[in-house]
N, C-alpha and C positions, 0 to 999 in steps of 0.2 A: 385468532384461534387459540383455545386452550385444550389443555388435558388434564385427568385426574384418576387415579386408579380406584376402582371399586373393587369387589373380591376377583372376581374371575375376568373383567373385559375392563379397558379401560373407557373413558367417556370423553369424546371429542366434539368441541362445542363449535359451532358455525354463526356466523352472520357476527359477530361482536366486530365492535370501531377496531380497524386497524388490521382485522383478521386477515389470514392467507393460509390458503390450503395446501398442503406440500403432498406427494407423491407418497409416503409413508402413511401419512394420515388417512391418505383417500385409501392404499390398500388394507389398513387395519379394518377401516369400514367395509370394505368389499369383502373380506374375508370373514366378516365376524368377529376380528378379534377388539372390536370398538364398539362401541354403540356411540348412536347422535343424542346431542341436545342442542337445540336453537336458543342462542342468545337472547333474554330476554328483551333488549333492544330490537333487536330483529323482529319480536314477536309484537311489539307496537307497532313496528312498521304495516306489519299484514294484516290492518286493522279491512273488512271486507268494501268495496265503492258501494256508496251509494244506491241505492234504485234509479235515480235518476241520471246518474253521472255512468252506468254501462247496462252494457245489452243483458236481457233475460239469460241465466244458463240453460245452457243443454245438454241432455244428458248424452254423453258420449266415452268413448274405449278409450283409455290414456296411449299413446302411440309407443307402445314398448317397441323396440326392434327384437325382431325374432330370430339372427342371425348370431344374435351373441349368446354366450356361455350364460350361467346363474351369475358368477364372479363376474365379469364383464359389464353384465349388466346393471348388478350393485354400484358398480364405478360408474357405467353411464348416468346412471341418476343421481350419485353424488354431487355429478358435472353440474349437471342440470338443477336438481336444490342447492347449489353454493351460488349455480347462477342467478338463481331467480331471487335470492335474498342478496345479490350485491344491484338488483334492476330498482327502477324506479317503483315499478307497476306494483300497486298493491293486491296481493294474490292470499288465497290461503293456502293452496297447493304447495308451497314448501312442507307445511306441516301433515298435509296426507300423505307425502313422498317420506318423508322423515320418519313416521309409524310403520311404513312398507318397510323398511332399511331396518329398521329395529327388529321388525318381526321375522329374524334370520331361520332362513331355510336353503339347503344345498342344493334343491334340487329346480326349488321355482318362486316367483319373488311374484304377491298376490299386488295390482295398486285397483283391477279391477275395473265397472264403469262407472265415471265419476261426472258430477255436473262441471261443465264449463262455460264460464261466458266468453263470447265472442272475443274479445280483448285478451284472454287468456289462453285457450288456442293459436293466437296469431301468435304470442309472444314464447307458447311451447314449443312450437312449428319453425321458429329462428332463431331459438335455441339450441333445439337437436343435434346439427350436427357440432357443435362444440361437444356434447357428451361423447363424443367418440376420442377427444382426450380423456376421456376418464380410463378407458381401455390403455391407452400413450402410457398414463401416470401406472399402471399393472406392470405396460412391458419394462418403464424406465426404475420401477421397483426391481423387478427380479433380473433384470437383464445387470443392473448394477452390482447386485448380490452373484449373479453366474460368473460375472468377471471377476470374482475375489474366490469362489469357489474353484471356479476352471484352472486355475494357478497352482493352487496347492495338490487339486489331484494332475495334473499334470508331472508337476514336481515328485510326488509319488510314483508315476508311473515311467518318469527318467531313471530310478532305481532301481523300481520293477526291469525293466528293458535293459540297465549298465549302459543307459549313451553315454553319450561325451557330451558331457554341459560346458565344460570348460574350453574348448574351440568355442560354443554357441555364445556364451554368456558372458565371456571376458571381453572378449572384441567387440560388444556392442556399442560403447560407447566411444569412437572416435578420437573425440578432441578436439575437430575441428569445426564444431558451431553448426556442422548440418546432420547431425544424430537425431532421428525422429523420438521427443519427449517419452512419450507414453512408453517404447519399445524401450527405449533405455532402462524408462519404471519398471516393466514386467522383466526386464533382464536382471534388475535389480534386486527385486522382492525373489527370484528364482534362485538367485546366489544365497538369499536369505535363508531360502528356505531347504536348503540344499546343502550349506552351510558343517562341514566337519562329518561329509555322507561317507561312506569308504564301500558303499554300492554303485555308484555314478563308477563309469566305466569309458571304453575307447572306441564303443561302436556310434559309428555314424549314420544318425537315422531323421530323415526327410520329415519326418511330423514333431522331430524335436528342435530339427533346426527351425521351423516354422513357428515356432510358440509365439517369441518375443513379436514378431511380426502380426501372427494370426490373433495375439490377446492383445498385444496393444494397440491395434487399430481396433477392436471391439468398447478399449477402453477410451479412446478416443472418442469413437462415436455414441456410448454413453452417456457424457457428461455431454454432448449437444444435444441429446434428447431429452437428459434429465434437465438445462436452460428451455429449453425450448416448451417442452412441457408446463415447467414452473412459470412460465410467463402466461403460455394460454389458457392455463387453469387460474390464473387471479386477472385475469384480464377482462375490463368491464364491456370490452366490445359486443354485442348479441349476434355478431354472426350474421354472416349473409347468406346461408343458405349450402350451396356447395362448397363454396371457397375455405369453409374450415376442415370437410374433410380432402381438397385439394392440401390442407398444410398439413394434414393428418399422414399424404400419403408421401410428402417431401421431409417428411422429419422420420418417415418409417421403412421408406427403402435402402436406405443407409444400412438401420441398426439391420433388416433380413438378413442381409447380404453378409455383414459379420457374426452374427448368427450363425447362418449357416457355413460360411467357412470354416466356423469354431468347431461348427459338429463335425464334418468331415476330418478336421483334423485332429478331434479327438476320437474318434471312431477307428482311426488309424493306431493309434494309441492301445485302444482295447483291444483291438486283434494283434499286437504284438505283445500287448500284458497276456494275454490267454496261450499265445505260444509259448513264455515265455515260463509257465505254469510246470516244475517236473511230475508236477502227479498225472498218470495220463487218466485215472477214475474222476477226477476233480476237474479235469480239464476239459474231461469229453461230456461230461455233467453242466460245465458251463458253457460250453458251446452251446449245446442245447437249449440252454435257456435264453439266452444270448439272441441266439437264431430266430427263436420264439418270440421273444419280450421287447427284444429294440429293437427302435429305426432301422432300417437298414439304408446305405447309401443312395439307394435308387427311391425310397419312399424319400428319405431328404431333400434330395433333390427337386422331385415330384413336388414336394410342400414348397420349395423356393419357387418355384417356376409358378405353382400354380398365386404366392402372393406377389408374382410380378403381371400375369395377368389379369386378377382381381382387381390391380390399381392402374393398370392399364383402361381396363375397361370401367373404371372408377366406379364400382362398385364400393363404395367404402365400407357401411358395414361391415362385410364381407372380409375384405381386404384387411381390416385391424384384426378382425377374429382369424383371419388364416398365420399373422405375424405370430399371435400369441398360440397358436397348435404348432407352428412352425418352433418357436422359442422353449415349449414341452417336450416335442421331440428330444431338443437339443440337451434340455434338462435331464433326460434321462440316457441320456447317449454318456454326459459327464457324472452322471452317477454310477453308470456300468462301466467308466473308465475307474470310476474309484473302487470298487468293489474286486475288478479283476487285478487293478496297482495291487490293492491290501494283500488279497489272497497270494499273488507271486511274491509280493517284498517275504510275505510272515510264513509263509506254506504251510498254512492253517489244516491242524490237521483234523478231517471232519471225523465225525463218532455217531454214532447209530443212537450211542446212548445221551439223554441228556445229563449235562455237568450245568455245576455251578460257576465256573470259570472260562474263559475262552483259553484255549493250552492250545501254543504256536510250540514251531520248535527251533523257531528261529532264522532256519537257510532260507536262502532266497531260490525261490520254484521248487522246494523241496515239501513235507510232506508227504508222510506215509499213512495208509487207510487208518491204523493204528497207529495207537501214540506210544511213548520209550516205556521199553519194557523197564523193571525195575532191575539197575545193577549193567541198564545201556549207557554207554557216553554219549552224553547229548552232544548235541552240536555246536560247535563255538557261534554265539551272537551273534550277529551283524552287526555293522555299528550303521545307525541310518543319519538322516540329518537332522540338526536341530530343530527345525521349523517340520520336517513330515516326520519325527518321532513325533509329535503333539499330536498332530492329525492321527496316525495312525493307535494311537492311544485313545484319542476321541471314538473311533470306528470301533475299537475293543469293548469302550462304556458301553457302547450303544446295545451291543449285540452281546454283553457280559449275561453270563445263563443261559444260553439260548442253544448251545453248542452240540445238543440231540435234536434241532428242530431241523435240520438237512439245509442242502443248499440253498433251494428253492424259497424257505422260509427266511435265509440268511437274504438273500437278495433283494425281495418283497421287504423287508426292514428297514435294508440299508437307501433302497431305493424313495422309503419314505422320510430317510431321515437328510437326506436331501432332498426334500419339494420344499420350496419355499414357503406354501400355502401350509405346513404343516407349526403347529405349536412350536416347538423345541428350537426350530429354525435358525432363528434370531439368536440363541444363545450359542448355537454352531459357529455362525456366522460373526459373530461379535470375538471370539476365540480364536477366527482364522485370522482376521483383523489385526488382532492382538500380536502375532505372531511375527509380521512382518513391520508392525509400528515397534512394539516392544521388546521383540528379541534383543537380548543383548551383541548377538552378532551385526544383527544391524547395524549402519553406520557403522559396520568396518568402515571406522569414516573414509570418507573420500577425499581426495587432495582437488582442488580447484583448476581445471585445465588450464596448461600451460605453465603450473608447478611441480616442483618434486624435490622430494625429501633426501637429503643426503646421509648416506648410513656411515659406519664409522672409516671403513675401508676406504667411503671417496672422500671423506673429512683431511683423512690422510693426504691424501693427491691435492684438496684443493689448498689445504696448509702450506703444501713443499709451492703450488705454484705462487701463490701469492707471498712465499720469504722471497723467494727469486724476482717479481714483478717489483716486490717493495727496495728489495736490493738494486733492481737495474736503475728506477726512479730514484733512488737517495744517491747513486752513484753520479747521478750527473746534476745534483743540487736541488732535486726537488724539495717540498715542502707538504707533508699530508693537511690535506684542509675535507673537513664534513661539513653537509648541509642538511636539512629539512627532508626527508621523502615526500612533502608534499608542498607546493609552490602555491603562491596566489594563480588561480589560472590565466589573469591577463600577461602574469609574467611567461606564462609557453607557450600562452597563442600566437600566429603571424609567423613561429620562426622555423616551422617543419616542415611549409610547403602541401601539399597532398597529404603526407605522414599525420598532419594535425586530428584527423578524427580517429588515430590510433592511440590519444590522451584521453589516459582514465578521470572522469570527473569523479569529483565526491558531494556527499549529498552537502549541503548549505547547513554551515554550522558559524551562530553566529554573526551572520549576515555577512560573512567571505566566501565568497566561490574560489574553492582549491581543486587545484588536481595531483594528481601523483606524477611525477617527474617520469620524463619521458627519455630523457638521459643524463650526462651528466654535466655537459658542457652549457646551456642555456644556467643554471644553478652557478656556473662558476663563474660567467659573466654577469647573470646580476650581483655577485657576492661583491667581483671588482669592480663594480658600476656602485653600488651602494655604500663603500667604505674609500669610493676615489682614489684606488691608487691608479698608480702608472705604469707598474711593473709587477710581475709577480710570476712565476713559476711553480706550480703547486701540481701534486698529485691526489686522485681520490680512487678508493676503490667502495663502491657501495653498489647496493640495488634499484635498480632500474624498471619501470612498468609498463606494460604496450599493452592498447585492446584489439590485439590481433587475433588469428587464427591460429589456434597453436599446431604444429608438425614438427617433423624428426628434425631434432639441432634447435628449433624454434619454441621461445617461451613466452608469457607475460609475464614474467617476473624472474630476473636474473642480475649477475653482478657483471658490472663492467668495470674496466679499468682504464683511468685516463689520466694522461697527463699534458698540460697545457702551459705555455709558453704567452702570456702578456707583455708590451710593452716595448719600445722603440730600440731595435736592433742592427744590425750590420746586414745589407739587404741577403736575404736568402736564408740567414744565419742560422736562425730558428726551426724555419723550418727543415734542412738538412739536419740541424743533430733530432729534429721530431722522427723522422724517415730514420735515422740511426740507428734512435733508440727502439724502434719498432723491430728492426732486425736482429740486434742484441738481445730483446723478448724473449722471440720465435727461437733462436739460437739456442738460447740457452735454456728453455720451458723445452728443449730434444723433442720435438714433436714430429718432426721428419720436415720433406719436402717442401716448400710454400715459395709463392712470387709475390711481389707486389707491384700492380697494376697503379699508374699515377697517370695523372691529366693536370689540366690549369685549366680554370673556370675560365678566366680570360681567352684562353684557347677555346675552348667550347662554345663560349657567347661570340667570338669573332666567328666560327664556323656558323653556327647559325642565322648569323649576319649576313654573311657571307652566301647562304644560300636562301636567304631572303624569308626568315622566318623574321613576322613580326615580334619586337622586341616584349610587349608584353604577354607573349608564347613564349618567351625563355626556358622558363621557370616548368612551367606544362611540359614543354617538347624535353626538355633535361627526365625528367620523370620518367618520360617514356622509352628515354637512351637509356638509363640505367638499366634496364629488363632485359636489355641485350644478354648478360652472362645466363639470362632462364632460359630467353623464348630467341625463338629466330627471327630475324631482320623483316621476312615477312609479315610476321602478326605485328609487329613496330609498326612497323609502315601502315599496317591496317589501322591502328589504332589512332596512330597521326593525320591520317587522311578524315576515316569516318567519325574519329572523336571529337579531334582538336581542329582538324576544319583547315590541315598542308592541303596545298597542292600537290598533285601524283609526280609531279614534275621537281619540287622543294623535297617532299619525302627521298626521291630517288637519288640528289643530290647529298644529301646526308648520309644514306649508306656508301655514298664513296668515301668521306672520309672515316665515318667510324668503322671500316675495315682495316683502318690502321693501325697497328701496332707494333713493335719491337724494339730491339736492345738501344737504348735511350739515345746514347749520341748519336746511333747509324743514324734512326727514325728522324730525331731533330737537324741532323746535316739535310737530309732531304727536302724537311719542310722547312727550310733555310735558302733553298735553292734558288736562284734567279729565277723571278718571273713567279714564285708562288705566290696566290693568292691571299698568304697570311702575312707573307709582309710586305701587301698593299693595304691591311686595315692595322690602325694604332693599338688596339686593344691585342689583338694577338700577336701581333708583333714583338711588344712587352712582356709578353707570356713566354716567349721564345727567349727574348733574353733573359729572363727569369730563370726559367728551364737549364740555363746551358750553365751557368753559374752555379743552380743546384746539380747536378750531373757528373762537372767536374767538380767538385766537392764532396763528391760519393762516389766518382772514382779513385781518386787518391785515399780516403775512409775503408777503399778495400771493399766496398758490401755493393756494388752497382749491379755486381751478378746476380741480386735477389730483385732487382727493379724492371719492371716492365711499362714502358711508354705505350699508354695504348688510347686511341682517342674516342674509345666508345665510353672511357670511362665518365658518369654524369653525376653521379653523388646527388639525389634530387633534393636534399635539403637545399632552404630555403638560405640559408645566412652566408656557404660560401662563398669565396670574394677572389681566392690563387691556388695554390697549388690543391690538390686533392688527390688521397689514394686511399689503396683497399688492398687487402693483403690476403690470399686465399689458400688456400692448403690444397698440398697437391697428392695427397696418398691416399690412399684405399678409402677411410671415412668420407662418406657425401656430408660433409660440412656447411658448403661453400664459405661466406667471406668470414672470415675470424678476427678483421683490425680494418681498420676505418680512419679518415680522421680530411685535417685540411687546414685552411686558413680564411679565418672569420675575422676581418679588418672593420667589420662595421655593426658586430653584433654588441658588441660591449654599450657603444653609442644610442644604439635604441633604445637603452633604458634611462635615456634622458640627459646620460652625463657624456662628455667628452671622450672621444674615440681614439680608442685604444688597439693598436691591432694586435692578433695573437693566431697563433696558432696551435691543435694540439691533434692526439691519439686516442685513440679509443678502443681498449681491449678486448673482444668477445667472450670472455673467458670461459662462460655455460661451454660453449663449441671445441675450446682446448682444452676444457675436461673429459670430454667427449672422445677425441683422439688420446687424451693422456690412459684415458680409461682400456682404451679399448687396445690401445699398445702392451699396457699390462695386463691385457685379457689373452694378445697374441703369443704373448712371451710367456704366457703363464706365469707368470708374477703375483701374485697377491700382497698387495700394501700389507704393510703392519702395522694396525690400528691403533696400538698403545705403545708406547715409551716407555712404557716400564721396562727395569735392568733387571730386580731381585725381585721375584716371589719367598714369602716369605713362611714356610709350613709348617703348619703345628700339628702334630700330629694326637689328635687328640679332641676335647671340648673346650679346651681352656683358653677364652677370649682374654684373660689379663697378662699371661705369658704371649700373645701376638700382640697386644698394646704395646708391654714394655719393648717388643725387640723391633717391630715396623717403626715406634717413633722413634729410634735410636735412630734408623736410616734415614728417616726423613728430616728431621734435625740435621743430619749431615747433607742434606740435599742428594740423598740417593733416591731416585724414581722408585716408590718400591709398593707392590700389595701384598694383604696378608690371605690367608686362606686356613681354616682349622676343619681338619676332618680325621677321623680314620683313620684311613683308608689311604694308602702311598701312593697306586695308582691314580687317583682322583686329584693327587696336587701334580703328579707330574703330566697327567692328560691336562691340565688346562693350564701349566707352564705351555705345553709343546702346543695348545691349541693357541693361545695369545703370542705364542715365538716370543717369549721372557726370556733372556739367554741364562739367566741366572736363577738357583733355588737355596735358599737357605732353610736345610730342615732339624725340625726339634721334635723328640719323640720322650720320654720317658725316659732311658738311657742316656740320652744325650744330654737333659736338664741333670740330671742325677751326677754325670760326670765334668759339668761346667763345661760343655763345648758345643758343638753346631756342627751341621755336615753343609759345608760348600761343594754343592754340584753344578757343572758345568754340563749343561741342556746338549750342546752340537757334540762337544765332545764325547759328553757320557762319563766324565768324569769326577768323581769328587773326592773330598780329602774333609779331615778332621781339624776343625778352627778351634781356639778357644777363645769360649765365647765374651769375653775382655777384650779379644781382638779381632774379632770381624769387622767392625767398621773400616779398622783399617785396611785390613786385609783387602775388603770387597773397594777400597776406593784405587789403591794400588792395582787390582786387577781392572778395573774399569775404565784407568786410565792408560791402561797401557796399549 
């Protein structure tokens, strides 16, 4: 299919190779604003049969359906001519349909009684009901156009009204992976269009809360009508008779239905835009017309109900032409929501007389019968949003001169200047568009769930944590080592257990499949598997990525901090100063409260031995212990029985021992005790004495009171091999765990080389910013974002008198910025806003008399320097 513009209509050509007819096309024809031309390929096709090869014609009534509209039925015959020039059958009836089509008339479309041969009947007759998509491609025109219209006066009429967008329209998106698309889009375009409004207000109103809801499920089901359409309109099927308009009425009870919710809920809309009205001449004026001229909720209704029983009783005809009177309604329901928005946002004030200009006066529900006298103070502005100032400026063009022609003449205008069947339309429409793709507010970008941006106050906090993180690691010999943010993927599959499909892949570049590293310790065993050593003690602090679900404390993309111990030691050795150094962390990052919960995988795996879980269930059943600290022992159990395929009897045996927990030696004396069952099996047994060696060794270290022996603890990763702990925070912030870690004796090995055992830590750090943040939220504390000591003021314009004196300071390594203004106020409002403890000011007198004024910010004090000797001066005070 092509196109080409002529003076006044454009010309859409049908039947050509390749062609397809799209929903816009078909309504330009239906509306007149197209005319046809048949392909001349096409046109050799419809060369006439034979005499001999079909039946005599007869003359007979072309079977127009009499149920449709003029517009309707335009489109039903475009169906039908696009069909019959993609059929085999040679016909000439595309070109008598095609001369109908041309010869546009609003009111009745001539095709008249026409000869037909037997063969041509049959093939109009199995045809027909596919032309009832032609009606489909009308509603999936304008219904598409209503959902980019309904937005904007919606968004209008949030202003008209003073809701509260910002409850509606911040929260709607989540985070967490199950935000319905479309609602999120309309939340989104509504922020746009609302965007710097300072009429959006705090009332809470049930038709606004509804929008993102009520327009993006309309939006939703637009775009399956407009696929679904587009397919059975290029589709070479002929149709069986009813069965297309059975699809007719499964692709059309959907869009009713939001439809009709949409009018309700902007009807609700208009009756608060009209109360919302202060003129009560204006307002009692529009009610009336109002009352008069639109739908009302109960003919609404009546229209839905009655397109559910039309296609009930499949009626089809019927039933498409009731969607599309149904879809009119609704059209003018959302033009009288626009008309009464405009009139409360602008309080339009009307005039007997006519003017050349539209004269608002600006308040909202304001308007007086006359307008400002000369020598009245007008009204201060409003300031509206940047997306419904357009709009609302569109509505002024429209209706610009018009301003003595009274309400009623105002309405009737406006009302045509949304019908979509109208001229102008498309240039409205194209402009509302614009608004929400092109605004520069838009794409206030967005951050990618599960990230966030650190401003300069937490830059502060995460600086001081990570001196101290780096300090506690260089204190006990570590070694900073970096790696890739992104691995070969064979190197991080197998070693997360379950966690594996929480590994972001990347797309194949290359011909290497990578992924983003899923933490930091598989990185640091291939690093020592790859370069053979034997030993190695290294720290890293980098970022880390999960394809999780993000929630509060929870990210895809965050830093951790680790540090790991490689390499043949004094048994236990390692691990106790690993468990040390994590205490030391905690301690000294002053977070408050926290325990650390510890197990031995070997303890683990003999308990499930022990209660007869098969050995390759380890690995699963451990997964399902970990959850204990979310969910209760019961949904475990559920999940072990109906998932993993326990016994009710093996399940119930497991929650006896992971009820166990407490203060490390008690707990280990007990399960030491004659006749325990764990030291009847070798493997835990080991574990025990593993245990008692690390324990005393963290008793005498002084820190065992921060250690909790608890045997529900599961660590479901896959690699570890002994000890295991988690370190969780016990204050006010819902955190949960914030440190992690264990011993992986056999993961170094798997990358082919010789086994290495090691063990290491793992920081949470996202989570201890979290309470670091929220500590200095308690305390009222506000970080101080910059390090600067000396501002440096010049009072005045003179940028080369702040050059020469700020490089002097920085030369000396003094922290220092400059600032030149005026104005005296203005440098020490943004000393005292940046907490600079120091100012060095230069004014005019002070260059004139070779000196400077040092002022002291807390104190309030200052003194007279000469300026020869501030450097010194300001280093001696700063050290002292």
């Amino acid at each position: 299919m092509g196109s080409d513009k002529a003076s006044e209509v454009s010309v859409i050509t049908l039947g050509g190779k390749g062609s397809s007819l799209s929903s816009s096309s078909l309504y330009a024809i239906a509306t007149g604003f197209a005319s046809l031309r048949l392909d001349s390929s096409a046109l050799d096709r419809l060369s006439p049969p034979s005499s001999n090869q079909a039946s005599p014609p007869v003359q007979s009534q072309f079977p127009i359906p009499k149920t449709l509209s003029p517009l309707e039925l335009r489109a039903f015959l475009t169906v039908l001519l696009y069909k019959l020039l993609r059929s085999d059958h040679s016909t000439l009836l595309p070109i008598r349909i095609s001369e109908a089509l041309n010869k546009f008339n609003n009111s009745q479309l001539e095709l008249g009684s026409i000869e037909f041969s037997k063969e041509e009947a049959s093939l109009v007759e199995k045809l027909c009901p596919s032309g009832l998509f032609g009606v489909c491609a009308v509603l999936d025109h304008e219904s598409a156009a209503l959902s980019v219209v309904s937005d904007a006066v919606a968004a209008l009429s949030c202003e008209a009204i003073k809701a509260d967008v910002a409850a509606v329209f911040n929260s709607m998106d989540s985070g967490d992976g199950f935000s319905a698309k479309e609602e999120v889009g309309v939340a989104s375009d509504m922020k746009v269009l609302l965007n710097g409004s300072k009429l959006v207000g705090k009332v809470e109103i049930d038709s606004v809360s509804k929008i993102a809801k009520v327009h993006g499920s309309l939006r939703e089901i637009v775009k399956l009508v407009h696929s679904k359409t587009r397919i059975e309109l290029n589709s070479k099927d002929l149709g069986s008779g009813s069965g297309s308009g059975s699809d007719v009425r499964i692709v059309l009870y959907p869009l009713a239905a939001a439809i009709n919710e949409l009018g309700e809920c902007s009807l609700s809309r208009v009756k608060a835009n009209l109360d919302s009205i202060g003129n009560e001449g204006v307002r009692s004026s529009l009610v009336g017309l109002f009352e008069g001229k639109c739908a009302s909720g109960e003919s609404l209704r009546n229209g839905f109900k009655l397109v559910l029983e039309l296609g009930f009783e499949k009626e089809y005809e019927k039933f498409v032409h009731q969607v599309n009177v149904l879809l009119g309604m609704v059209w003018k329901i959302v033009a009288w929501e626009a008309m009464t928005g405009f009139i409360a946002v602008e309080g339009v004030e009307w005039s007997e007389k006519s003017g050349s200009s539209v004269e608002v006066n600006g308040g909202v529900g304001g308007g007086n019968v006359k307008g400002d006298k000369k020598g009245e103070k007008k009204k201060k502005k409003v300031l509206l949003g940047k997306g419904t100032s357009v709009i609302v400026q569109l509505i002024k063009d429209r209706l610009q001169g018009k301003a003595g022609d009274g309400i009623e003449k105002w309405v009737e205008d406006l009302l045509l200047f949304l019908d979509p069947k109208d001229r102008e339309f498309d240039s409205l429409l194209k402009k509302l568009k614009e608004i929400v793709e092109t605004n520069e507010s838009r794409r206030l970008p967005k951050l990618p769930k599960g990230t966030r941006d650190f401003a300069k106050e937490q830059m502060t906090i995460r600086k001081r944590a990570f001196s101290i993180i780096e300090d506690v690691f260089e204190r006990h010999g570590a070694t900073a080592l970096d790696t890739p943010a992104f691995e070969l993927r064979e190197t991080l599959m197998g070693k997360y257990g379950e966690d594996s499909k929480l590994v972001y892949d990347l797309a194949d570049q290359g011909g290497e499949l990578c992924s983003l590293r899923y933490d930091l310790t598989v990185p640091f065993a291939r690093y020592v598997a790859m370069n053979g050593l034997t030993s190695f003690k290294r720290y890293q602090i980098a970022k880390v990525y999960r394809r999780d679900n993000p929630s509060k404390g929870r990210y895809r993309e965050f830093y951790q901090c680790d540090l790991d111990i490689a390499g043949q030691y004094e048994k236990m050795g390692p691990d106790f100063e690993i468990v040390k150094i994590l205490t030391e962390l905690l301690d000294e990052l002053q977070i408050g409260d926290y325990e650390i919960k510890l197990n031995h995988r070997k303890l683990l795996d003999g308990m499930l031995d022990i209660c007869g879980v098969p050995p390759e269930k380890f690995r699963t059943i451990c997964s399902s212990i970990d959850k204990l600290d979310k969910q209760p022992f019961e949904q475990i159990k559920k999940e072990m029985v109906e998932e993993k395929g326990l016994s009710v009897e093996t399940a119930d045996e497991i929650g006896t021992f992971v009820k166990e927990r407490g203060q490390p030696l008690e707990l280990l004396s007990k399960l030491k005790q004659q006749g325990s069952k764990f030291l009847g099996h070798n493997g835990s047994a080991d574990a025990l004495n593993d245990l008692e060696i690390l324990f005393k060794a963290l008793e005498v270290s002084k820190c065992i009171d921060k250690v909790v022996f608890d045997l529900s603890l599961a660590r479901g990763l896959d690699y570890y091999t002994g000890v295991i702990f988690e370190a969780v925070f016990k204050g006010g912030a819902q955190v949960g765990s914030i440190a992690a870690g264990g011993r992986y004796d056999n993961l170094i090995g798997m990358f082919g080389a010789k086994q290495v055992p090691a063990v290491g830590v793992s920081l949470g750090i996202e989570r201890v910013f979290a309470i670091m943040e929220q500590l200095q939220k308690d305390q009222s504390q506000a970080p101080r974002a910059t390090k600067t000591e000396v501002l440096v003021s010049i009072l005045g314009d003179d940028l080369t008198q702040a050059a020469e004196l700020v490089s002097e300071l920085w030369n000396a390594k003094v922290k220092a910025e400059y600032f030149v203004n005026k104005r005296v106020m203005k440098h020490i409002d943004r000393a005292r806003e940046s907490r600079i403890p120091w100012m060095v000011i230069v004014g005019e007198r002070e260059m004139n008399e070779g000196i400077v004024i040092l002022k002291d910010i807390e104190a309030a004090k200052e003194d007279k320097i000469p300026r020869s000797s501030l450097v010194e001066e300001l280093k001696r005070r700063l050290n002292q």
